[in-house]
N, C-alpha and C positions, 0 to 999 in steps of 0.2 A: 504494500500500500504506500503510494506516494505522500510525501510530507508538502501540507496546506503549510505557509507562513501565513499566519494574522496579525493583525493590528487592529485596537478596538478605540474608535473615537466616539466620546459619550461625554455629555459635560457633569452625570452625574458619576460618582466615583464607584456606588454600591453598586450600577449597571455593571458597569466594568468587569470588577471582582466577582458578578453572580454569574456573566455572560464565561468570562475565564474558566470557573471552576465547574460550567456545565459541560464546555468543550473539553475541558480536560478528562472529566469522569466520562462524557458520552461520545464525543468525536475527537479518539486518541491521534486521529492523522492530521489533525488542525494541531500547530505550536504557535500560542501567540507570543508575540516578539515584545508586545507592548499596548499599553491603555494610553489615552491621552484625553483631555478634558476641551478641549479647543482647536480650531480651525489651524489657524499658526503654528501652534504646538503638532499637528498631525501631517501639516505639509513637510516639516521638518522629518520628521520619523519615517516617512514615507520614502520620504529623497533617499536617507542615509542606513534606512534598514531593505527597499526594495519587497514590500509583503507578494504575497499571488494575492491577497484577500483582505478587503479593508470592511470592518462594522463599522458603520456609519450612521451616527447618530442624524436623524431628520433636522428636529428642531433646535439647536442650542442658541446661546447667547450671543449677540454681536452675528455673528456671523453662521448660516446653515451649514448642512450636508452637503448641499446640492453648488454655494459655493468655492468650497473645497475642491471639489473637481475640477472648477470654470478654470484653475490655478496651474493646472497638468495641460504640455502642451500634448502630450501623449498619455492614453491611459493602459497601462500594462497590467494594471490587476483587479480582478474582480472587485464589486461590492454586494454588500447585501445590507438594505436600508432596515435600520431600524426605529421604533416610532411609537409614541402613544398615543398617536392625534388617529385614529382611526379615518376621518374624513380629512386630515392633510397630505395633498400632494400626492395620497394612493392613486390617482385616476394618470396622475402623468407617470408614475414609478409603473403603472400595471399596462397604460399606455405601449411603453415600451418593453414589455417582455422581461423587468428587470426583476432581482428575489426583493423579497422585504419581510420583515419580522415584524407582528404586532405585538407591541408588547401588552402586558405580559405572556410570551409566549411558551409554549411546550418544547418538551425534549423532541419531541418528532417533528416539529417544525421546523426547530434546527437541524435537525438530522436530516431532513428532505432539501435545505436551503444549503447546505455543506454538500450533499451527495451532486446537485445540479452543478456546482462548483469546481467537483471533482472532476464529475463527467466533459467539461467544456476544456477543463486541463489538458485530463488524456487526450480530446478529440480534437485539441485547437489546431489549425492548419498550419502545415508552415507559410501557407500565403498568407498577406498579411487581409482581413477583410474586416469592413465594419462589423461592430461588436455592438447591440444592444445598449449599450452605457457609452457610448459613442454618439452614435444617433439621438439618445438624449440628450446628452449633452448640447449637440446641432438644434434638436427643438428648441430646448430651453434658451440657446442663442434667438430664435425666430420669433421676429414681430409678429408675422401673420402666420394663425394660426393653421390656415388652410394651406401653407410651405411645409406642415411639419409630416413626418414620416410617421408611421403605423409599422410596429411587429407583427407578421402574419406568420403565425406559426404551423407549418407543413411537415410531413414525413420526413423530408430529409433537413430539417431543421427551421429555421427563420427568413423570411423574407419581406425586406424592409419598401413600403409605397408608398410614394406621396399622396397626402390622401384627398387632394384636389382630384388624384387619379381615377378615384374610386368612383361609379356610377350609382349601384345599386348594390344594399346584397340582402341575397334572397336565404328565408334558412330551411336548411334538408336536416329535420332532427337535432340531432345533438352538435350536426356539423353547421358551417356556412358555406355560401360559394358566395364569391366577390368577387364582380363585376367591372371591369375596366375600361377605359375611354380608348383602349385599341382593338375595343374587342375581345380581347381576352378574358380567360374565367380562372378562380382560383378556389378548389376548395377547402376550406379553414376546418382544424378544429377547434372552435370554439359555437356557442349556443348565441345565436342572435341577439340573444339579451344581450351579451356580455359586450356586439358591439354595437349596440344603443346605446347602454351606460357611456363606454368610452367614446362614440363623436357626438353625442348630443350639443355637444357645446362648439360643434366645428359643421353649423348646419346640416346634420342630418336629422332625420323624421323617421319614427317609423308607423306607414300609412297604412301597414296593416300585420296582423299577426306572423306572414310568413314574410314582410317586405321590409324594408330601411331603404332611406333612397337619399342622394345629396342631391340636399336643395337646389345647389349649383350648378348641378348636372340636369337639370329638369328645362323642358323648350315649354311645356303647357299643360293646361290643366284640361281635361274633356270633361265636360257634365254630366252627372248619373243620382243616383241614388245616391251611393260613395264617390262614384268618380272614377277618374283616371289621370294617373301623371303620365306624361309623354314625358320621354326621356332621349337624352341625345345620341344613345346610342341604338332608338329605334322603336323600345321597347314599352307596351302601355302598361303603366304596373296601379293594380287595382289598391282604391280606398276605400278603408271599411267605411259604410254608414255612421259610427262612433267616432272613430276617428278625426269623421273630414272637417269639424267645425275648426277644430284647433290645429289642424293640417292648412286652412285656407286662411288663416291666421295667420301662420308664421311665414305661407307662398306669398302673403301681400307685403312682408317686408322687403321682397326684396327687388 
């Protein structure tokens, strides 16, 4: 079993020490190198100790997790965010495909969040390709939020779209297929829901139980009962009756 180096940045100190002494009892292949209580204090340790794997406290003082990062013009080692804000920042960390730990969390949460860790080690390419925590990072640079990139997660791993790109996606079950402005289709595993939650805030809708559609991508609306969005890449995608009031709501903003 290969040796994890860690580094745990947390501004509370009791994090630290409980975070330490659970990896050590339950993930013997994690050694952490070190705790640190601050943003400054971690870029430093970071430089001079080189971790595979940084905990990363979300919220602290003066300065976050998330700009900690902005500070690396290169990122060579994992993170896995940690956090008690339940509704903080989860939607941009889950956005991109990244690990996170609510606290307080279980021993198998960590265990699950260390094993994806481990897995991406052994399996990293020698080519060099964006990484998840890369791509964030590019969002979090990005004014507008319809430039930022989406983690679509597929069989043979991750693939990152802009999600201006995106037309429609439609859900098959526990899967989705998502729909492209070249025509092309992509099938996801993930549940529709999950990508309503994540672009509701980057104009999508979703118009009906099997549909989600960008606003952006829509040429017009056809009259019905429910209705119908005309979409740019051809396709009439049906509105429930329920749906449409606050569907033709949100099509007159724009």
């Amino acid at each position: 079993m290969s040796e994890i180096k860690a580094i745990i940045v947390d501004d509370e100190q009791h994090c630290i020490d409980a975070l330490q002494t659970m990896l050590q009892k339950k993930c013997p292949e994690v050694t952490v190198l070190g705790g640190v209580n601050s943003v400054r204090e971690a870029k430093g340790l970071i430089d001079e100790l080189q971790p595979d794997l940084v905990f990363l406290d979300v919220e602290m003082p003066h300065q976050n997790g998330f700009e900690l990062l902005k500070l690396f013009e290169k990122l060579w080692f994992d993170v896995i965010f940690t956090t008690a804000f339940e509704q903080y920042a989860l939607k941009a960390i889950k956005f991109n495909a990244l690990d996170y730990l609510l606290k307080p969390f279980s021993v198998q949460e960590l265990q699950d969040a260390v094993q994806k860790c481990r897995d991406r080690k052994s399996n990293r390419s020698a080519t060099p390709t964006s990484s998840p925590l890369e791509v964030f990072l590019q969002n979090m640079k990005t004014l507008h939020q319809t430039h930022r990139k989406i983690a679509l997660p597929t069989i043979n791993g991750l693939v990152f779209m802009p999600v201006q790109n995106i037309v429609r996606c439609e859900s098959t079950g526990n899967y989705t297929k998502i729909f492209f402005t070249d025509k092309k289709n992509l099938l996801v595993s993930r549940p529709l829901k999950e990508f309503e939650e994540l672009l509701s805030d980057v104009d999508f809708f979703r118009v009906h139980n099997s549909h989600l559609i960008n606003l952006q991508q829509m040429q017009s609306y056809i009259q019905g009962e429910g209705g119908f969005a005309l979409m740019t890449d051809g396709t009439q995608v049906e509105v429930s009756r329920r749906r449409k009031a606050e569907f033709l709501k949100r099509a007159m903003q724009f």
